[in-house]
C-alpha positions in Angstrom: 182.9 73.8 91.2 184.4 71.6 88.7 186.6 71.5 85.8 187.3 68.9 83.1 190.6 68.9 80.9 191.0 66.6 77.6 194.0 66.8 75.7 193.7 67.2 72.3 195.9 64.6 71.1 199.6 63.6 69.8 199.9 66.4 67.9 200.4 69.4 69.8 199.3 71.3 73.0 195.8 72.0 72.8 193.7 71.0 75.8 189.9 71.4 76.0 188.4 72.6 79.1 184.9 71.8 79.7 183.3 73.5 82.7 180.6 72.2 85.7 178.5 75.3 84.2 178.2 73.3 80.9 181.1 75.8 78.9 184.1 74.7 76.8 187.5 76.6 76.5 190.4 76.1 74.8 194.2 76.5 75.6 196.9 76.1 73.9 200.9 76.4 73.9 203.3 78.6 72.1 204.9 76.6 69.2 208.0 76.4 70.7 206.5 74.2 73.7 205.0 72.0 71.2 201.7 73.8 70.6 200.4 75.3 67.4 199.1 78.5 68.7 195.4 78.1 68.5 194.3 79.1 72.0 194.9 80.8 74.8 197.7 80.2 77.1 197.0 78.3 80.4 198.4 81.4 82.5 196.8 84.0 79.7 193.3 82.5 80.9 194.2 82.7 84.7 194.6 86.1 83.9 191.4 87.1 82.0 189.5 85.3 84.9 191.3 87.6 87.4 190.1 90.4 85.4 186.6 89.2 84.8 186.7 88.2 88.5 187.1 92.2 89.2 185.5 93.5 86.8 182.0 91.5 88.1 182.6 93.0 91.2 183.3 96.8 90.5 179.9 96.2 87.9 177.8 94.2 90.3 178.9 96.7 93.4 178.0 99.6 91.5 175.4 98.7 90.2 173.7 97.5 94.0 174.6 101.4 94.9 172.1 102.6 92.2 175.1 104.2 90.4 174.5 104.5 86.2 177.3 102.5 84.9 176.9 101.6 81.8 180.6 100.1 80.9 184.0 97.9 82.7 187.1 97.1 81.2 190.0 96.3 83.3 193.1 96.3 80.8 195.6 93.8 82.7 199.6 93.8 82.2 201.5 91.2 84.4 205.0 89.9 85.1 205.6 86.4 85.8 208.6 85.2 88.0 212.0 84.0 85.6 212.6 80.6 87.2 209.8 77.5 87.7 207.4 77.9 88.6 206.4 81.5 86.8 204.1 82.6 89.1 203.1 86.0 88.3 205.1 88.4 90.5 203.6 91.8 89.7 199.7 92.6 88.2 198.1 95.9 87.6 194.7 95.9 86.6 193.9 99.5 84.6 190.0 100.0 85.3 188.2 102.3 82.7 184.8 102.9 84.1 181.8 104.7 82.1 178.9 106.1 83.5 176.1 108.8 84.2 177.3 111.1 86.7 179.3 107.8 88.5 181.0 109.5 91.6 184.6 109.0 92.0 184.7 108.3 95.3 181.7 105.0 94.3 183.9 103.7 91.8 187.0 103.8 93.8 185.1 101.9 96.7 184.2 99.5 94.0 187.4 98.9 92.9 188.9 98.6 96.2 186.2 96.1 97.6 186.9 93.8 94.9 190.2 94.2 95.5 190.6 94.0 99.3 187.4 91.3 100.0 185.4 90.0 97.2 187.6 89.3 94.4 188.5 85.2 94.9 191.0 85.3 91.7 192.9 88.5 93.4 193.3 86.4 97.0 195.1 83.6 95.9 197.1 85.7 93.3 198.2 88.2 96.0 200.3 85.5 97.6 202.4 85.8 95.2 202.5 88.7 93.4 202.3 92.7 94.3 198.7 93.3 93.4 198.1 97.2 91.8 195.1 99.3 89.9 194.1 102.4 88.6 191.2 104.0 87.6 189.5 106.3 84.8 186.2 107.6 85.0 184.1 108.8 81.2 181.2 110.3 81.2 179.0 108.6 79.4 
């Protein structure tokens, strides 16, 4: 896997990621760190990819069971530590699941899979922060 970061210039804080996969993201800083706001946050994007690091599991896992699930969002909310460097400390990840008929018991061995073995983004994050979810089921 690789990874390729430009900075954007003088003016600012916006950096332009460009992945081995062939995609572009940006990231950018809060105006009081010099940045104008245009992009994600470094640390906001390590985030989304621990959720969309989950969120592929509990999909793809369910979805190997034969189980009619037909929608994923993980809602994230983290705290990061005071002092440098602001690792995040605490993340829960709020699953909403929707499905046919999706048995609870699936979608909680789903979650916890991800969570306990397949999850990269979780592993590393767990050393340094208290790791939490919960889950809703809809019918769908």
């Amino acid at each position: 896997m690789e990874c390729t970061i430009d900075w954007q210039g003088p003016e600012g804080m916006l950096f332009i990621s460009r992945t081995g996969s062939g995609h572009v993201l940006a990231m950018d800083g809060a105006p009081d760190g010099g940045g104008r706001n245009l992009a994600p946050r470094p640390m906001e994007t390590v985030l989304a990819g621990a959720g969309g690091c989950a969120a592929y599991d509990v999909v793809l896992i369910l979805k190997r069971g034969r189980h009619a699930v037909t929608g994923c969002q993980v809602a994230l909310t983290a705290e990061r530590a005071d002092t440098e460097p602001k690792v995040f400390t605490k993340i829960h990840y709020a699953f909403r699941v929707t499905g046919r008929d999706l048995p609870a018991a699936a979608v909680e061995r789903a979650v916890e899979l991800s969570h306990t073995k397949y999850c990269s983004a979780i592993a590393m994050l767990e050393k340094t922060a208290e790791i939490t979810h919960s889950i809703e089921i809809v019918a769908a």
